[in-house]
Each structure stands twice: as structure tokens, then as C-alpha cells.
C-alpha positions as CSV (number, residue, x, y, z in Angstrom):
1,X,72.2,173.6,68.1
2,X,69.4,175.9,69.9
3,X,66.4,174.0,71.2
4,X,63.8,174.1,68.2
5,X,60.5,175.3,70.1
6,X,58.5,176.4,66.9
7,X,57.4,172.5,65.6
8,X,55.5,174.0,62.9
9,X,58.8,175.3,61.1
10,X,60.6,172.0,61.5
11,X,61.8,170.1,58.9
12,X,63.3,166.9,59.1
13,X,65.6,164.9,56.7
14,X,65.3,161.4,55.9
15,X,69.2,160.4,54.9
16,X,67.9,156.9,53.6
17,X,70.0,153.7,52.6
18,X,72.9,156.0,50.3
19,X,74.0,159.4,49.4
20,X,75.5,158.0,46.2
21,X,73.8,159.2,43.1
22,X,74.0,156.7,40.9
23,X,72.5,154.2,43.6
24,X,69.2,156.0,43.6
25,X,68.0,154.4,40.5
26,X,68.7,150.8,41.9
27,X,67.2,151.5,45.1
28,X,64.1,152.8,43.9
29,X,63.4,149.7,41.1
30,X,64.2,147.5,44.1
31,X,61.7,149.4,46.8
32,X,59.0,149.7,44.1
33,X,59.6,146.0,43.0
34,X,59.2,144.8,46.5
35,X,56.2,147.2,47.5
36,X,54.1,145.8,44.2
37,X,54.8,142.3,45.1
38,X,53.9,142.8,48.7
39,X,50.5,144.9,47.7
40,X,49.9,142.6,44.9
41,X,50.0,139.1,46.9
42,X,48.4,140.6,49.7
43,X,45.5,141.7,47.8
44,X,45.5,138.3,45.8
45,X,45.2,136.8,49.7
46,X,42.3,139.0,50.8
47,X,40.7,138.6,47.5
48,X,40.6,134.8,47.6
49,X,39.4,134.7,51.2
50,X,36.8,136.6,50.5
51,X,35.6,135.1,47.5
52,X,35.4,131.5,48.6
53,X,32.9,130.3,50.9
54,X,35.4,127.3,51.9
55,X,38.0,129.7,53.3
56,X,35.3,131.9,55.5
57,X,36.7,130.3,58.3
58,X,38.2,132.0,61.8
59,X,41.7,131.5,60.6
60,X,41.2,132.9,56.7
61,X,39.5,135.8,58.9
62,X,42.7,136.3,60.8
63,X,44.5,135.6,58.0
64,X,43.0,138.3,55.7
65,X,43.4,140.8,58.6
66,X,47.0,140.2,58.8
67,X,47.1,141.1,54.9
68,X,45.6,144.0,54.7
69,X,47.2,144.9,58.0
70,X,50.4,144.1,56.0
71,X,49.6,146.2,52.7
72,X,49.2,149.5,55.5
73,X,52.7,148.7,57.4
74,X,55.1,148.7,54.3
75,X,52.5,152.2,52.6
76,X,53.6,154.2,55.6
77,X,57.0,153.7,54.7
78,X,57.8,152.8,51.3
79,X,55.7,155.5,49.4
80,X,57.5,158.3,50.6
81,X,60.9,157.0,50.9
82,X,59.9,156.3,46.8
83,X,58.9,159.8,46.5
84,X,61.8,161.4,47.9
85,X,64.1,159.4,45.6
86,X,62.5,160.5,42.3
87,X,62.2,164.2,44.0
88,X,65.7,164.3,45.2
89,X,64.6,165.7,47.9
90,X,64.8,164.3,51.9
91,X,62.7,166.8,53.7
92,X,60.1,165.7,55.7
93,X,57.2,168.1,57.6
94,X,56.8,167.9,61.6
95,X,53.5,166.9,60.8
96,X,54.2,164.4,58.4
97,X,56.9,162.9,60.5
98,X,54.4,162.0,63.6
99,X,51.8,160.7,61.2
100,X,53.8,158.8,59.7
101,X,55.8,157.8,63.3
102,X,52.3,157.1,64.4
103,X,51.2,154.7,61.3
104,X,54.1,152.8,61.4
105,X,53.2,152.1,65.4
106,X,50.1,150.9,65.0
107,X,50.3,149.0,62.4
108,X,53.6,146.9,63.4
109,X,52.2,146.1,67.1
110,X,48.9,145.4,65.2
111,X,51.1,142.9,63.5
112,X,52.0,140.8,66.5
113,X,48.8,141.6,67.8
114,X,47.1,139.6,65.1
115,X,50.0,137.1,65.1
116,X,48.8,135.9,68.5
117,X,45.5,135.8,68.2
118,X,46.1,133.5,65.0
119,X,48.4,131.4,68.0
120,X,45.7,131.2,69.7
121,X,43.4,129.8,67.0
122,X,45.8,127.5,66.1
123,X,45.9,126.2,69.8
124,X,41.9,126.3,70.0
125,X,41.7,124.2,66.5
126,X,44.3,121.5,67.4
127,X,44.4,121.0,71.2
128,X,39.8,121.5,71.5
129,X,38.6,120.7,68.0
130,X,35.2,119.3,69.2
131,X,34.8,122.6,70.8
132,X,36.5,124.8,68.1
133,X,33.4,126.2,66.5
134,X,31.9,127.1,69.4
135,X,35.1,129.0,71.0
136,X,36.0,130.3,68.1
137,X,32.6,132.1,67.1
138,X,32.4,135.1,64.2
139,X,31.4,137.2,67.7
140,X,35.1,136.2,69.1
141,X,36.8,136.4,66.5
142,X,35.2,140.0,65.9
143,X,36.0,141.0,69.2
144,X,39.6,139.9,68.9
145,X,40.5,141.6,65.9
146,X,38.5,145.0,67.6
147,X,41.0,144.8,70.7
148,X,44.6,144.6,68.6
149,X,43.0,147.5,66.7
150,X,42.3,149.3,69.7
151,X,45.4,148.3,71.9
152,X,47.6,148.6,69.0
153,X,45.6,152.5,68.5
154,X,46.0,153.5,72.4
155,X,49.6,152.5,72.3
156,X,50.3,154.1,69.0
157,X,48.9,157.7,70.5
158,X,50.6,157.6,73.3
159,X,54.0,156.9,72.2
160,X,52.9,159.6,69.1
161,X,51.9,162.3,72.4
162,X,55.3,161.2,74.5
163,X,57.1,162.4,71.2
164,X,55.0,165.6,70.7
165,X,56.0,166.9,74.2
166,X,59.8,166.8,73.2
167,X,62.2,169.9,72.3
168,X,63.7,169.2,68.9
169,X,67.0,170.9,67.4
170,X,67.3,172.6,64.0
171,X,68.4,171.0,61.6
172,X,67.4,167.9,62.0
173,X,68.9,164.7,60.2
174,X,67.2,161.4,60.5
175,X,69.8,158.3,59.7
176,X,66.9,156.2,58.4
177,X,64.3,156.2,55.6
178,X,61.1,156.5,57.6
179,X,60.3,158.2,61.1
180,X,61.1,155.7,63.2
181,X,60.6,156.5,66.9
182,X,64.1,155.9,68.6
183,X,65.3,157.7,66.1
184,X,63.7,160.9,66.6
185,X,64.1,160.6,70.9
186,X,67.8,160.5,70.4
187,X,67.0,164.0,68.1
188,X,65.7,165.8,71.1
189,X,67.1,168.0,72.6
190,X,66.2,167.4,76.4
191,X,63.4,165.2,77.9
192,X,64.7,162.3,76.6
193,X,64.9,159.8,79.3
194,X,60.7,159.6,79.9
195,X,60.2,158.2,76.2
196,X,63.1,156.1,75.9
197,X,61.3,154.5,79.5
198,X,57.8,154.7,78.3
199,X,59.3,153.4,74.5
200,X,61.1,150.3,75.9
201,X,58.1,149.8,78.7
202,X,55.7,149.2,75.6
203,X,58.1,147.0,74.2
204,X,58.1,144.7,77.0
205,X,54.9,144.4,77.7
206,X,53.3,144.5,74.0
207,X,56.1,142.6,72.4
208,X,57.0,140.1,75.0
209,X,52.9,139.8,76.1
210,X,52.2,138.5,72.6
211,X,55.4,136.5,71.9
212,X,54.7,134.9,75.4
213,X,51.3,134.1,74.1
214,X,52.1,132.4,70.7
215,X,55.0,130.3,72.8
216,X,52.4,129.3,75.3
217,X,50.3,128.2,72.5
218,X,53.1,126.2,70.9
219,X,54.3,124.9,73.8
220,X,50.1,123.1,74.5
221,X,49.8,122.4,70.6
222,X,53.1,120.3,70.6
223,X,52.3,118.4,73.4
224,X,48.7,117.6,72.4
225,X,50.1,116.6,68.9
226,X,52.7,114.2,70.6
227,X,49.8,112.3,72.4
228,X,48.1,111.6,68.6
229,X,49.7,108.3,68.1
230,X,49.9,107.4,64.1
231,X,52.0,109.5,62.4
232,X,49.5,110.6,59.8
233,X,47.8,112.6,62.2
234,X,51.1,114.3,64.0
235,X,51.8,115.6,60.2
236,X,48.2,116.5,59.4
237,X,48.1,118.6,63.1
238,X,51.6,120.3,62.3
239,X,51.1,121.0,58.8
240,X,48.0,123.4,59.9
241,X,49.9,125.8,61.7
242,X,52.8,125.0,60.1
243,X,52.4,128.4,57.3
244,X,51.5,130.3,61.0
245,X,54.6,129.4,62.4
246,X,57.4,130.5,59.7
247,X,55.8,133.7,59.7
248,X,55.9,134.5,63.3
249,X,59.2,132.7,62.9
250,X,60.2,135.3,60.1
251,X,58.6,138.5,62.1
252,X,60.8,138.1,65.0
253,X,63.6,136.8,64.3
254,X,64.3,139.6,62.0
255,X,62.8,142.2,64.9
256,X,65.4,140.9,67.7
257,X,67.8,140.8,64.5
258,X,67.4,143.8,64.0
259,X,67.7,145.3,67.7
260,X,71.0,142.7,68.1
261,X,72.5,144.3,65.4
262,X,71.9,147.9,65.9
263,X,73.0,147.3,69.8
264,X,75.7,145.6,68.8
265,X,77.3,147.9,66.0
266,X,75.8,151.6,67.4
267,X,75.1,152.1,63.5
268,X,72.2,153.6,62.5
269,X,72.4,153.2,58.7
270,X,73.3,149.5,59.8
271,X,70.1,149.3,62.1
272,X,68.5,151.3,58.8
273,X,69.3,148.4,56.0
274,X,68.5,145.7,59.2
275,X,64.9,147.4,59.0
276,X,64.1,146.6,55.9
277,X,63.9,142.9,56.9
278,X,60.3,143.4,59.0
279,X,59.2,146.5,57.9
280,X,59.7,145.5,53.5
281,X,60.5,142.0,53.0
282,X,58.6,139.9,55.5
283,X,55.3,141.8,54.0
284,X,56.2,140.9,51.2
285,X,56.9,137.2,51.5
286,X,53.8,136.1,54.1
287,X,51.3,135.7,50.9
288,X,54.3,133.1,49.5
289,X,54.1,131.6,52.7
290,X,50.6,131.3,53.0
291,X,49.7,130.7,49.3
292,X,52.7,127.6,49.0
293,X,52.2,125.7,51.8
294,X,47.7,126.0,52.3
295,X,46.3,123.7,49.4
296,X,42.8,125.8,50.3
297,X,44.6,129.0,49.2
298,X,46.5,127.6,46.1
299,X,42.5,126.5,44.7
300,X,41.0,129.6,45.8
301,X,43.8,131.9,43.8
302,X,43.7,129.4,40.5
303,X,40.2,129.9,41.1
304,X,40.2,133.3,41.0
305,X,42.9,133.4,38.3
306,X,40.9,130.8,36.2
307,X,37.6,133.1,36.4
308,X,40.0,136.2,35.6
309,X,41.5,134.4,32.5
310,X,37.8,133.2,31.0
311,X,36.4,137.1,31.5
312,X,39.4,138.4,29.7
313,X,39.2,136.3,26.7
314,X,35.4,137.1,26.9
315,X,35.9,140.5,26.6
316,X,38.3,139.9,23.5
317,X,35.9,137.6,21.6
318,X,37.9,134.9,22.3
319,X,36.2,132.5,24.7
320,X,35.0,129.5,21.9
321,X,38.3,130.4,20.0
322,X,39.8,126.7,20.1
């Protein structure tokens, strides 16, 4: 293949999950059942954070972020991959390949970004509660969420610019069903070995920064629950990060299964299916998470539910009907 110097003519293609046929109909009821449950309970999350006084707390803040946060990560993938299922067709612009490239970036180191900070109000809440209102101000907690959008936004363009400066082939064929960054480096044609140092650099540092942070914070919250002495309060303490910790649980695990499995087997339709474990279904499963396990969420959603219910049977006449 001849070095592809005209980006505005390229034209990649997204091989997805199966070339089979008949599998195209299954995959895409399965992809659009998971993205309307994942846009669905997110919503339902934001929705009953915002709408309850009781829950306008620092970690419903967080926890709201984190939602809507979640309902942008899985759109920058799963819409299009839908698309190009009912379109039969797997083309994909330059352009739209490093927006969407870029998207994808922001909003998954956002993720742990946000994941962290919640650590950290966890730790704050359980290990300095006389002092937790006062650490934990709406002008913190503002500027917290402000510098994971703007960390995660710097890193995002740069990584986005260290692509944009590579020589890509004709022809191109992406094993995957999004734009995913390692992906396209191993497409280039030359210049390779700068991004792959600046790609894992970021990873170190951004990755291993925050999941050092949320172990740190685990590591002082179970010690300052082992010094409460009945057992009451060891299971009230836990049980309020508890939600917290399967997700971050859930997150990484499937990211280092993911990069375990893909080193291990060299596969990239197997490091493809792996994918859809952070990028589709743990989305998609934090509202259960949350919603199951928080008491204060399960009232605020039968709240809202309960409200929703009377106006519909208001609007049909059928509010005295016994």
C-alpha cells in the first residue's frame, strides 16, 4: 500500500463484531436494546437527582455527572455502529473518524476522572464527617468536576493531534466497531512509534494517577471503618460507598480485561467483543447499581414514577376513577 497523504479522501472501514449476514439483525436488536437501557436509566438517575432536594448532595452531584458522562461515552459509539448495520455500509470519513476517536477519549478518561473524585468524597464523608460540609463545598465540588473536564479535554486533543500528524494507507480496514486509537496507530504507515509512547505515557499517568487515587482512598476509609467498634456502624460506613465501589470495581476490571486479553491473544476482533464490556455494558448497568443498592435513589425514582403515573391518568380523565 502507498502512503495515503490526501486525509480528506480517506475512507475508513469499520469491520465490526461479524461479516455474517444473518447476524446483523441480532446484533443490532442487542446494541439498540443495551444503548436504550443505558440512556434510559441514566436519564432516570439525573432526573431524580435533580428533582429531589434530599439527593442535592456532593455525591448525587458526582453522581449525576458520572451519568450523563455515561449517556455521551456509549453515543460516540453505539449510534454509528447502529447506523452502519441498517445501512450496510462500514465506511467511515477521516473526519468522522477523529471526532469520533476524540469523543470516545474524553469521555472514557472523564470516566475515571469522575470515578476518583467520587473516591475522594467517599474518603472525605467517612474518614472527616464533622468536616465534610465544609471540605466538600458546591465551590469544590464545582471545581473538581471543571478539572476532569478539562484534563480529560487537553488529553483528548492531544492524543486527537498525535494521530492527525500520521501517514495513513489506502484502504484502510479497522477490526473494530468504533475508532479506537491503537487501532488506527497500528494503520499508519510510518511515525508510529511517537504515539504508541505518548498513547501508553497517558495511560500511565491518567489511568494509574486516578486508580492510585481511589486505592489510596480505600486503603484510609477501611482503616477508619475498622477503628468504629459496634458493628452497626462498620455496615452503615461500608454500605455508603459500597454502590461506589462495584462500579469502579466493574470499570476496571473489564479495562485491564480487556487489555489482558487482547495482549494475550493478538486478536483484534477478540479485543473488539472484549470492548464492549466498558465501553456498552458497564454504562449500562451503573444506574442498576446505583438505583438497587441507595434507598435515597429507589424513593426519588418511585417518586418520580408515582408523579408520572398520577399526570398520566390526569391527562386521560382517569385520576378519581376508583
Amino acid at each position: 500500500m502507498e502512503p495515503g497523504n490526501d486525509t480528506k479522501n480517506l475512507e475508513f472501514l469499520l469491520l465490526g463484531f461479524s461479516k455474517e449476514p444473518e447476524l446483523q439483525p441480532l446484533i443490532f436488536g442487542l446494541f439498540l436494546f443495551m444503548y436504550l437501557i443505558t440512556v434510559f436509566g441514566n436519564l432516570l438517575i439525573i432526573l431524580a437527582v435533580s428533582s429531589d432536594s434530599h439527593l442535592h448532595t456532593p455525591m448525587y452531584f458526582f453522581l449525576s455527572n458520572l451519568s450523563f458522562v455515561d449517556i455521551c461515552f456509549t453515543s460516540t459509539t453505539i449510534p454509528k455502529m447502529l447506523q452502519n448495520i441498517r445501512t450496510q455500509s462500514k465506511v467511515l470519513t477521516y473526519e468522522d473518524c477523529i471526532t469520533q476517536m476524540y469523543f470516545f477519549i474524553l469521555f472514557a478518561v472523564l470516566d475515571m476522572f469522575l470515578l476518583t473524585v467520587m473516591a475522594y468524597d467517599r474518603f472525605v464523608a467517612i474518614c472527616h464527617p464533622l468536616h465534610y460540609t465544609v471540605i466538600m463545598n458546591p465551590q469544590l465540588c464545582g471545581l473538581l468536576v471543571l478539572v476532569s473536564w478539562m484534563m480529560s479535554a487537553l488529553n483528548s486533543l492531544l492524543q486527537s493531534v498525535m494521530v492527525l500528524r500520521l501517514s495513513f494507507c489506502t484502504d484502510l480496514e479497522i477490526p473494530h466497531f468504533f475508532c479506537e486509537i491503537n487501532q488506527l496507530i497500528q494503520l499508519a504507515c510510518s511515525g508510529m512509534f511517537l504515539n504508541e509512547i505518548v498513547m501508553y505515557f497517558a495511560a500511565a499517568i491518567l489511568g494509574g494517577g486516578s486508580l492510585t487515587g481511589i486505592l489510596h482512598s480505600y486503603s484510609k476509609i477501611v482503616s477508619s471503618i475498622q477503628r468504629i467498634s459496634s458493628a452497626q456502624g462498620k455496615y452503615k460506613a461500608f454500605s455508603t460507598c459500597a454502590s461506589h465501589l462495584s462500579v469502579v470495581s466493574l470499570f476496571y476490571c473489564t479495562c485491564l480485561g480487556v487489555y489482558f486479553s487482547s495482549a494475550a491473544t493478538h486478536s483484534s476482533h477478540s479485543s473488539a467483543i472484549a470492548s464492549v464490556m466498558y465501553t456498552v455494558v458497564t454504562p449500562m448497568l451503573n444506574p442498576f447499581i446505583y438505583s438497587l443498592r441507595n434507598k435515597d435513589i429507589k424513593r426519588a425514582l418511585e417518586r418520580i414514577i408515582r408523579k408520572g403515573g398520577i399526570k398520566v391518568l390526569s391527562v386521560l380523565g382517569l385520576k378519581n376513577y376508583p
